[in-house]
ZAMI-555543 format. One record per residue (C-alpha): residue number from 1; residue in one letter; x, y, z. Coordinates in nm, 3 decimals. Layout:
<recs>
REC  num  residuo       c1       c2       c3
REC  NUM        a        X        Y        Z
...
</recs>
This chain:
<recs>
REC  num  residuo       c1       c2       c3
REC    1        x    0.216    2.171    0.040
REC    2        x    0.536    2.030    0.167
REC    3        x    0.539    1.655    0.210
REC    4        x    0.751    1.503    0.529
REC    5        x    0.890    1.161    0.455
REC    6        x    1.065    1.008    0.732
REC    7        x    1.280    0.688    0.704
REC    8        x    1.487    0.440    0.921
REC    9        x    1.770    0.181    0.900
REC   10        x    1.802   -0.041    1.206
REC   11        x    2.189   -0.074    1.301
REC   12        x    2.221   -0.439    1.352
REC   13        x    2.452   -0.484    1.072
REC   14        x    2.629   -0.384    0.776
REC   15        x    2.411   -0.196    0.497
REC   16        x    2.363   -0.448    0.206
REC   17        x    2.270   -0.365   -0.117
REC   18        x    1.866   -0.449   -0.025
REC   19        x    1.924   -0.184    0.191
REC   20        x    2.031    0.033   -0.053
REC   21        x    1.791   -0.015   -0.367
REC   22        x    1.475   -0.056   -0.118
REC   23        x    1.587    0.235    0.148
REC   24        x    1.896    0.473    0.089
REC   25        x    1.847    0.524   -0.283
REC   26        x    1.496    0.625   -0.307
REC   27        x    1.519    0.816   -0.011
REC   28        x    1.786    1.044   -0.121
REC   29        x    1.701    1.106   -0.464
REC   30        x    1.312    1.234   -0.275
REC   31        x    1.496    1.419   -0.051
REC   32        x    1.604    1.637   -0.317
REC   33        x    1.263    1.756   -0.424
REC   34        x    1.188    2.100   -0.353
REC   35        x    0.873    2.053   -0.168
REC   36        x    0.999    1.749    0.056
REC   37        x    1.111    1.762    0.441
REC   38        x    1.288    1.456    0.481
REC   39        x    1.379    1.287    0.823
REC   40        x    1.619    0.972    0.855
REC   41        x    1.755    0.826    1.107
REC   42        x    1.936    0.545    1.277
REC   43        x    1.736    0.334    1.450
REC   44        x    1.923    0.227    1.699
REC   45        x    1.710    0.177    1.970
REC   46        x    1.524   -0.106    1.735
REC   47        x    1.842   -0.279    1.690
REC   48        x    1.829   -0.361    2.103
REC   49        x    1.552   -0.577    2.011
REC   50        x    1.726   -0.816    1.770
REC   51        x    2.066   -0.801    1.901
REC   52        x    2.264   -0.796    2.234
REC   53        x    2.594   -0.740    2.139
REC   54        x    2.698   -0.353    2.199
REC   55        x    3.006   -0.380    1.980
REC   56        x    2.791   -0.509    1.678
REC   57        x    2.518   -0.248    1.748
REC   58        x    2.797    0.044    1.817
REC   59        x    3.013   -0.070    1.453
REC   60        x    2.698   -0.091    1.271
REC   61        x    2.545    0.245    1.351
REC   62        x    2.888    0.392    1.210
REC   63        x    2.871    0.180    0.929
REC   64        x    2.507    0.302    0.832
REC   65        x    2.594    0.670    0.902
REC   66        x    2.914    0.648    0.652
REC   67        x    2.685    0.542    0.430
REC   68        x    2.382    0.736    0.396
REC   69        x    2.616    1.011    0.350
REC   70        x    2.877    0.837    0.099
REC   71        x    2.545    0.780   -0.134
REC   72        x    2.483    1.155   -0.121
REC   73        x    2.239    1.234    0.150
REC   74        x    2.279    1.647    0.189
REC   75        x    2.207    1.666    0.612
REC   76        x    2.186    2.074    0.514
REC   77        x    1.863    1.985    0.341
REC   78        x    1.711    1.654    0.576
REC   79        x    1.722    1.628    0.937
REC   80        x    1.982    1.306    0.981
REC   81        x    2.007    1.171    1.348
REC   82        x    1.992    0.851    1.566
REC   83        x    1.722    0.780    1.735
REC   84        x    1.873    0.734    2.045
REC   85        x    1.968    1.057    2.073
REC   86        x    1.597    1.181    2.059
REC   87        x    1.487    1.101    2.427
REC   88        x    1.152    1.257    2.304
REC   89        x    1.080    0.935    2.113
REC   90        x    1.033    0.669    2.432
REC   91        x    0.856    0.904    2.602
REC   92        x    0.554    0.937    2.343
REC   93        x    0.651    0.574    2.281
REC   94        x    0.476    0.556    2.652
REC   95        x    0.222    0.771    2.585
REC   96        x    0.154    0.542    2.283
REC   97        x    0.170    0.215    2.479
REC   98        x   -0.101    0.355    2.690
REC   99        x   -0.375    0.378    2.417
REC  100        x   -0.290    0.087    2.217
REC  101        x   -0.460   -0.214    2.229
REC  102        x   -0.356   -0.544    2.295
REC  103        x   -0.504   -0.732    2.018
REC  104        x   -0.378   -0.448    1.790
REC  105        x   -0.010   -0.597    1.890
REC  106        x   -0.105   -0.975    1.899
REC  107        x   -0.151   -0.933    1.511
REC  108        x    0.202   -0.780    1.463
REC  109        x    0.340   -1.049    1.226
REC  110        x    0.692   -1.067    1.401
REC  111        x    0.508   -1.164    1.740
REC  112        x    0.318   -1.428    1.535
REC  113        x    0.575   -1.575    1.359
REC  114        x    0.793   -1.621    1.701
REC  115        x    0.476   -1.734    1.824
REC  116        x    0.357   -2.002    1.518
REC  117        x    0.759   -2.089    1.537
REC  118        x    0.717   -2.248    1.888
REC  119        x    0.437   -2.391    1.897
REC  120        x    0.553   -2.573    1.613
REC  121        x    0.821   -2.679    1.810
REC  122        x    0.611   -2.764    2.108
REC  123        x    0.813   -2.463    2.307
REC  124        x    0.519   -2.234    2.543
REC  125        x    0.389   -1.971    2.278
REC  126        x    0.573   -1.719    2.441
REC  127        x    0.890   -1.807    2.455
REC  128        x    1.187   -1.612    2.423
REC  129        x    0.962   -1.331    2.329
REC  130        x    1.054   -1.011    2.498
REC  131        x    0.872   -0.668    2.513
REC  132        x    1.062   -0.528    2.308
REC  133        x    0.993   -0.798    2.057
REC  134        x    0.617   -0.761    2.107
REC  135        x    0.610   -0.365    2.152
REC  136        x    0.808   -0.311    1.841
REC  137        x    0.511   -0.135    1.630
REC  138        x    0.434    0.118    1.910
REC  139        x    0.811    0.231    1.884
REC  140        x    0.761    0.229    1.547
REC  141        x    0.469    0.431    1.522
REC  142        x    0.656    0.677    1.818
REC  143        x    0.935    0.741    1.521
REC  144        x    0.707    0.800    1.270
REC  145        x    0.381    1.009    1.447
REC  146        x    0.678    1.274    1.660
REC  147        x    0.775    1.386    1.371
REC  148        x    0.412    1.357    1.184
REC  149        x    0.540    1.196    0.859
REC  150        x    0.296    1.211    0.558
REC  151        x    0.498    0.898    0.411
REC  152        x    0.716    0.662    0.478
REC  153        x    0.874    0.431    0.258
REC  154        x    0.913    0.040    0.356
REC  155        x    0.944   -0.278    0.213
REC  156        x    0.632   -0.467    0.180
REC  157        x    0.707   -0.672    0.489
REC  158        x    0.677   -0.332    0.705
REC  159        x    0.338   -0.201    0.569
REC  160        x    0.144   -0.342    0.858
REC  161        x    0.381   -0.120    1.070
REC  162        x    0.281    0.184    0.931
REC  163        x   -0.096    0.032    0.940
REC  164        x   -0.034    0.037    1.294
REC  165        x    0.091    0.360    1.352
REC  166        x   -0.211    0.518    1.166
REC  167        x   -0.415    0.252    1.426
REC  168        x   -0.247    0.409    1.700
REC  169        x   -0.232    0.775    1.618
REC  170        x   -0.605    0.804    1.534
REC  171        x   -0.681    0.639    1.888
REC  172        x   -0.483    0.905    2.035
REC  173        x   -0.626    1.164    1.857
REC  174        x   -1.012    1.048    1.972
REC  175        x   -0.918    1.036    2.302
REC  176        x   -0.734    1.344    2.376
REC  177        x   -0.754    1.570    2.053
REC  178        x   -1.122    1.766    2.167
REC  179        x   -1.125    1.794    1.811
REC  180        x   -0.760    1.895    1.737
REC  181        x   -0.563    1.591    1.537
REC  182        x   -0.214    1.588    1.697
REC  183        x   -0.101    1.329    1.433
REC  184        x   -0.166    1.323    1.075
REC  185        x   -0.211    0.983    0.920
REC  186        x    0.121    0.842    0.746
REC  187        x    0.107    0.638    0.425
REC  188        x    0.385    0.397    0.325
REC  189        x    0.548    0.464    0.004
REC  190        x    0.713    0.167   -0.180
REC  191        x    0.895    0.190   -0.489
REC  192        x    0.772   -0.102   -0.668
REC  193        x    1.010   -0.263   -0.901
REC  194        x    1.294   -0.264   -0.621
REC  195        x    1.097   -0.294   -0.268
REC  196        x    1.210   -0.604   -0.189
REC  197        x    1.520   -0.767   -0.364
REC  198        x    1.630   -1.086   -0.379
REC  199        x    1.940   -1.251   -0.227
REC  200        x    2.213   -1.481   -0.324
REC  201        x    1.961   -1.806   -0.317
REC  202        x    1.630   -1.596   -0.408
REC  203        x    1.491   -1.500   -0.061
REC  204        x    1.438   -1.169    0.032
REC  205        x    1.822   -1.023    0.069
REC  206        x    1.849   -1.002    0.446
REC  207        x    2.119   -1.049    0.703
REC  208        x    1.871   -1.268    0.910
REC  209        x    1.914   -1.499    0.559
REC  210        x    2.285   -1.490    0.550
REC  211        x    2.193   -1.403    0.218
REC  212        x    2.331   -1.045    0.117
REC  213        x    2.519   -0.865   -0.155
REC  214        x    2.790   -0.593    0.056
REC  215        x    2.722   -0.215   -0.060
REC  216        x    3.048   -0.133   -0.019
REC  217        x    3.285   -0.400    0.018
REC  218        x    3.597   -0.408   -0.239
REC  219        x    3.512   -0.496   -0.596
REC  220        x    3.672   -0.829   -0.518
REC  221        x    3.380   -0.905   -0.247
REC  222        x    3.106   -0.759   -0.486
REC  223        x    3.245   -1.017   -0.722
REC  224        x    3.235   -1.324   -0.505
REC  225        x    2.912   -1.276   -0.364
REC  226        x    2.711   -1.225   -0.688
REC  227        x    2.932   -1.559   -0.820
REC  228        x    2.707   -1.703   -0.579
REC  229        x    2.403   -1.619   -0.646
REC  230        x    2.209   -1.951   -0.768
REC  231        x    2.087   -1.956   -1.125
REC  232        x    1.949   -2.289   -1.284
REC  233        x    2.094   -2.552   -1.482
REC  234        x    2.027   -2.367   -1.818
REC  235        x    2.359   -2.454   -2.035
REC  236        x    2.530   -2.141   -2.215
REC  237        x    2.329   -2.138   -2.598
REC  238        x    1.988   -2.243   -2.378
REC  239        x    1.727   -1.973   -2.366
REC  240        x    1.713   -1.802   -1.985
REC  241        x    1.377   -1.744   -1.858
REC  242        x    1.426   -1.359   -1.720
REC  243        x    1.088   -1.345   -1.492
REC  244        x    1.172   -1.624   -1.301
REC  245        x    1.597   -1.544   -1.263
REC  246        x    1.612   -1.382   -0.928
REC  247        x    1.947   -1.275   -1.115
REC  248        x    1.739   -1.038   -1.384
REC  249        x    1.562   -0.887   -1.074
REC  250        x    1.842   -0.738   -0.879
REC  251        x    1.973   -0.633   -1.271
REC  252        x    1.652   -0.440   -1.349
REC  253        x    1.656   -0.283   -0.994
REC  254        x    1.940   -0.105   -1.077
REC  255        x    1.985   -0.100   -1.490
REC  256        x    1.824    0.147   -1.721
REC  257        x    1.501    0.078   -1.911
REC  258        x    1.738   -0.020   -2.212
REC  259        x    2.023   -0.154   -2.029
REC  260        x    1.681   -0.393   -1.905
REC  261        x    1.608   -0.457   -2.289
REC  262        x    1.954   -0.591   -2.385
REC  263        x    1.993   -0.778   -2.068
REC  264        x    1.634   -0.952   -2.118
REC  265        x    1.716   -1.045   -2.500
REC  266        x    2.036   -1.157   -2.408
REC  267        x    1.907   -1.413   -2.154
REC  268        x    1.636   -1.504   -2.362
REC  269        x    1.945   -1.580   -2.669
REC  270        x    2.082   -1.797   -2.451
REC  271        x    2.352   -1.602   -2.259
REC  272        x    2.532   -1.812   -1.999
REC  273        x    2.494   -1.742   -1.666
REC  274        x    2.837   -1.676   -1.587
REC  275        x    2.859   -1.364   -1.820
REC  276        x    2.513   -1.308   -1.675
REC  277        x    2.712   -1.274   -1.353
REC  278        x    3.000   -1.071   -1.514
REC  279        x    2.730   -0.783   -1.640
REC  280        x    2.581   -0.799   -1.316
REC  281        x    2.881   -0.725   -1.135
REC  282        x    2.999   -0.453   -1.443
REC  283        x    2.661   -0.238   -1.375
REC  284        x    2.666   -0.283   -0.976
REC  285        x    3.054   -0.175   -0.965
REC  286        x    2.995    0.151   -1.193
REC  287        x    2.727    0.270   -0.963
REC  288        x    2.881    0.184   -0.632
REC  289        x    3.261    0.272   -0.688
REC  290        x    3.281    0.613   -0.605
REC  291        x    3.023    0.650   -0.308
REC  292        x    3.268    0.331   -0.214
REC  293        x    3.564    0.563   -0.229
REC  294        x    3.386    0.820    0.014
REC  295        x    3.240    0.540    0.263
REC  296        x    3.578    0.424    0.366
REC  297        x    3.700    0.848    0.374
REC  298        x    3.373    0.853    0.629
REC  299        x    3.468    0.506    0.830
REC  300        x    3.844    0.688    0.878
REC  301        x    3.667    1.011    1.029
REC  302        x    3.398    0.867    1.344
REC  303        x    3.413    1.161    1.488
REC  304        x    3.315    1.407    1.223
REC  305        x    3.016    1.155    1.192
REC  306        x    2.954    1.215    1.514
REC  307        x    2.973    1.598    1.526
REC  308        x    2.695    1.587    1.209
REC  309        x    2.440    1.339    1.409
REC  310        x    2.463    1.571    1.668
REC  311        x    2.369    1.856    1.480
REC  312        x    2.128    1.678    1.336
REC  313        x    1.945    1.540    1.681
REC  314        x    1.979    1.905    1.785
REC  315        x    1.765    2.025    1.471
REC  316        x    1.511    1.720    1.481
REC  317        x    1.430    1.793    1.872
REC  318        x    1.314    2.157    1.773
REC  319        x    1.047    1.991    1.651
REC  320        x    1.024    1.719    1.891
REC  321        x    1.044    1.895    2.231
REC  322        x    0.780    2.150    2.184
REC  323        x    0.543    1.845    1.996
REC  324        x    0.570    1.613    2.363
REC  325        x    0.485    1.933    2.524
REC  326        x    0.159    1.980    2.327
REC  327        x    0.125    1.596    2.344
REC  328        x    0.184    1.590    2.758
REC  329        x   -0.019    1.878    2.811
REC  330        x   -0.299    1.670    2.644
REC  331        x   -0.297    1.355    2.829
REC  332        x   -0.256    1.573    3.140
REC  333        x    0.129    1.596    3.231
REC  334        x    0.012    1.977    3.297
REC  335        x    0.213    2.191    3.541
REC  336        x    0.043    2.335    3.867
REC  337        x    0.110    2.667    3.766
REC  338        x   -0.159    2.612    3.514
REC  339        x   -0.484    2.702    3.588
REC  340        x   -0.683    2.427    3.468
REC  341        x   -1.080    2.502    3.540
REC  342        x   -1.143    2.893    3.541
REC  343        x   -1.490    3.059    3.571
REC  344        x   -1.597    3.309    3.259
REC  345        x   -1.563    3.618    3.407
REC  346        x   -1.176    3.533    3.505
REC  347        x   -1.090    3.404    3.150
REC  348        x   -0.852    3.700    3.089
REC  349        x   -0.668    3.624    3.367
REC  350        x   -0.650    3.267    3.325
REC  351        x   -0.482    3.332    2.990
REC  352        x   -0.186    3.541    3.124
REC  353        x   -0.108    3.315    3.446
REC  354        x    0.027    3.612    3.635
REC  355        x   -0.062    3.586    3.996
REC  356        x    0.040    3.665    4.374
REC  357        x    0.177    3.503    4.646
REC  358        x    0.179    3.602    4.997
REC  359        x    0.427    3.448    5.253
REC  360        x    0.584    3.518    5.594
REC  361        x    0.936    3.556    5.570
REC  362        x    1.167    3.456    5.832
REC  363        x    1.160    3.729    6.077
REC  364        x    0.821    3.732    6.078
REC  365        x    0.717    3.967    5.815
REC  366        x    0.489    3.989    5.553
REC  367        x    0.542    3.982    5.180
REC  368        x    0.438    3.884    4.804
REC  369        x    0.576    3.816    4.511
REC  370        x    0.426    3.847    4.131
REC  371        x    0.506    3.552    3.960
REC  372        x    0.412    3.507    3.594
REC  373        x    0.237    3.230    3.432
REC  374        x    0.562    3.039    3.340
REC  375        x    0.626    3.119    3.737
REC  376        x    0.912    3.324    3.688
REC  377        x    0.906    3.603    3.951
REC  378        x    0.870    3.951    3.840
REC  379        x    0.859    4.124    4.178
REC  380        x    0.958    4.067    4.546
REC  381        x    0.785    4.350    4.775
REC  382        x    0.895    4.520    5.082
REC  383        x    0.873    4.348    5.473
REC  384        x    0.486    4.474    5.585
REC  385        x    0.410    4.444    5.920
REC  386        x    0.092    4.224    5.886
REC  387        x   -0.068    4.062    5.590
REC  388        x   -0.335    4.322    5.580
REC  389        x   -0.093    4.588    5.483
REC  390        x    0.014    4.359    5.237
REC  391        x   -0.276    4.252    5.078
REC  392        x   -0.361    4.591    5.054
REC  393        x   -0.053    4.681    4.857
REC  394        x   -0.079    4.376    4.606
REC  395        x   -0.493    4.461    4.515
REC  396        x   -0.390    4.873    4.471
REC  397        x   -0.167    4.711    4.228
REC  398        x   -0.434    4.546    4.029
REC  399        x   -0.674    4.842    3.956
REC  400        x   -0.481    4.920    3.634
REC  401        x   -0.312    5.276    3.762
REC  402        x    0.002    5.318    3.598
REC  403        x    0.285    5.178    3.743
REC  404        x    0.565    5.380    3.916
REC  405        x    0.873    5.186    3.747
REC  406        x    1.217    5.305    3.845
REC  407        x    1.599    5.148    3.700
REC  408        x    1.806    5.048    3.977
REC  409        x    2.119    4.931    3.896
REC  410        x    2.069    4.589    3.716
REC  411        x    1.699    4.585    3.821
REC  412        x    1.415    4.801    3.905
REC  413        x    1.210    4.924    4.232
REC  414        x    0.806    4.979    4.236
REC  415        x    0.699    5.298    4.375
REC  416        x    0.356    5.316    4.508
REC  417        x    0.241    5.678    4.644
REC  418        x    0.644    5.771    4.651
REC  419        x    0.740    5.464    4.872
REC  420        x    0.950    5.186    4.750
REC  421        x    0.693    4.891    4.777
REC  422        x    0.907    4.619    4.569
REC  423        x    1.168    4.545    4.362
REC  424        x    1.292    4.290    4.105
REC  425        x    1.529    4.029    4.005
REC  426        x    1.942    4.130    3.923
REC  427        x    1.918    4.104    3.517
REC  428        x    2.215    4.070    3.261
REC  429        x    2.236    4.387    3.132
REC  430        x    1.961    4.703    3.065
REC  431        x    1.804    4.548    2.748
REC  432        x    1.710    4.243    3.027
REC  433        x    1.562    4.484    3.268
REC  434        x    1.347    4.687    3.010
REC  435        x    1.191    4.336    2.891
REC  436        x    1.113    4.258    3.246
REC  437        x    0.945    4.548    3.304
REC  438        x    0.730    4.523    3.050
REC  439        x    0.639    4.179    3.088
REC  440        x    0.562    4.339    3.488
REC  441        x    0.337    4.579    3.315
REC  442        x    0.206    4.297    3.068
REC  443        x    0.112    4.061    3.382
REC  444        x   -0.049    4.316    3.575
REC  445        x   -0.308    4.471    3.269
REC  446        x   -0.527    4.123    3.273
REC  447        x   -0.487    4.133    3.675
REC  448        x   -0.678    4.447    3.652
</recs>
């Protein structure tokens, strides 16, 4: 069975190296698995939420793009794409928002910490808390339930997201499925020794913390920012205490299981911090130099960037534009051509669509035309003198005789008892004509 994992990066900023260890890494090296279908996007139209500066929102989702593909992501083998360019996504996001339930998004713990944060402050509960703010999960669960993800990996802060979406889904599957589950449930997947990494003063690394290690700024930057990181008092020849050095954490996150050993002993012998910091910066620089070198190649070449989210929005809406028609066809966003209540004994016919249609035309005739089920017309007939005539003409043509088809040009004519009753459309070319005749002679079998 192949397993769909589906991850996002909102584009509110530049990628920091929580993003990487908790997000990009893992994500690329299971996208390499031969049984995994891997969708990841940009999730740009979460970053609206948190930030209202276009410039910010428009450098960052380069930035991001560069570098999911500088750390090796292969878009020949995942579907890579920003989510804006899925218009598929707000509309089921609507569908969603239809069938989820208030007190389902009252418990979202970003609306209750905005929430908590003024009345502590003795502000109105709700203030400064948009929709988007408060609606966020249902988005969330629209990016994750299109493209029916079997897992997708957060940090530990996000779980109730997923929670959510699996809330939502199933709700939308009781209602409308008729037993037929449109979604399949979605797990979160967390890698557990680096799901949440710590920043420069021990809080989660985060840009809302001012608190981040750059991916890919120059080795220089790198440097600085893990000089800053905030260690203890512990004097060089005093034993470190590794479990509790936020500093050891982002080491192990990225060292081998020996490199790990060494470090640990080391600490533990009394190693001062600022080596500490020096073989922090020595492991972090050998990993990240050369997908450095390509990020900056990328940043040089937006629009080759662009052509490949393209391509890749192209290849994820295969999926998602026949999925919202399922989806709409469920909820009842049917067509009228659609017959939607048909008695047994006209089942048959229900199934293929095809049907008349009289009409007067302008001068006062009478005529029909077989359209088929997707209402494209297979056949205009002749001018009749009065609907009768015509009526009798279009039933003749329903009692399953074989049909008098003749090539005319770039169409054909309908011959009924050696008269020319009808004719079709103008097609392309031949091979168009001899596929519209048969889907004539298709539509009129079930007629019959």
């Amino acid at each position: 069975m192949t397993t769909r994992i589906l991850t996002g990066i909102t584009t509110t900023g530049t990628p920091h190296l929580g993003n990487y260890a908790g997000a990009i890494r893992p994500a690329i090296v299971a996208s390499r698995a031969a049984d995994v279908d891997s969708f990841y996007f940009l999730a740009d139209y979460h970053a609206l939420i948190k930030c209202d500066e276009p410039l910010r929102i428009q450098r960052s989702r380069l930035e991001i793009a560069a570098t999911w593909l500088a750390c090796g992501l292969d878009t020949e083998r995942v579907t890579f794409y920003r989510q804006s360019d899925i218009p598929e996504v707000p509309e089921l996001t609507w569908l969603l928002t239809c069938v989820t339930a208030k007190g389902l998004l009252n418990r979202a713990h970003a609306y209750k910490a905005s929430v908590d944060k003024n009345i502590e402050t003795g502000e109105d509960p709700d203030a400064g808390v948009s929709m988007g703010l408060y609606s966020y999960p249902v988005l969330m669960a629209a990016d994750i339930l299109m493209f029916n993800a079997h897992k997708v990996p957060v940090g530990r802060d996000q779980i109730q997201h997923v929670e959510m979406a699996r809330d939502i889904g199933q709700r939308f599957n009781h209602l409308f499925g008729q037993g037929k589950e449109f979604f399949v449930m979605p797990q979160a997947l967390i890698e557990e020794s680096v799901a949440t990494l710590p920043g420069l003063d021990g809080r989660k690394m985060s840009k809302s913390y001012d608190n981040t290690i750059p991916l890919f700024g120059s080795a220089k930057q790198l440097k600085d920012a893990i000089s800053r990181i905030i260690t203890d008092s512990r004097a060089p020849g005093e034993a470190k205490d590794p479990d509790n050095s936020h500093l050891f954490t982002l080491y192990q996150a990225f060292a081998t299981p020996a490199q790990q050993a060494e470090f640990r002993a080391e600490l533990l012998g009394g190693l001062a911090w600022g080596e500490a910091k020096q073989r922090l910066f020595q492991l972090l620089d050998n990993e990240l130099g050369e997908a450095r070198e390509r990020y900056h190649a990328l940043i040089e070449r937006p629009a080759d960037l662009e052509d490949i989210l393209l391509a890749g929005a192209a290849k994820a809406r295969k999926t998602a534009t026949p999925f919202l028609g399922e989806l709409r066809e469920a909820v009842g966003l049917r067509s009228f051509r659609s017959d939607l209540q048909v008695s047994e004994g006209s089942k048959k016919k229900a199934a293929k669509g095809a049907h008349f249609v009289s009409f007067r035309d302008d001068d006062g005739g009478f005529r029909f035309r077989l359209l088929a089920a997707d209402g494209e017309q297979l056949l205009l007939s002749k001018r009749f003198a009065d609907g009768k005539s015509a009526g009798q003409v279009s039933k003749r043509l329903q009692d399953g005789s074989a049909l008098d088809l003749r090539v005319q040009g770039e169409g054909f004519t309908l011959w009924l008892d050696g008269e020319n009753i009808g004719e079709s459309p103008v097609f392309a070319d031949s091979t168009a004509c001899e596929a519209a005749m048969q889907r004539l002679r298709e539509a009129l079998a079930p007629i019959a």
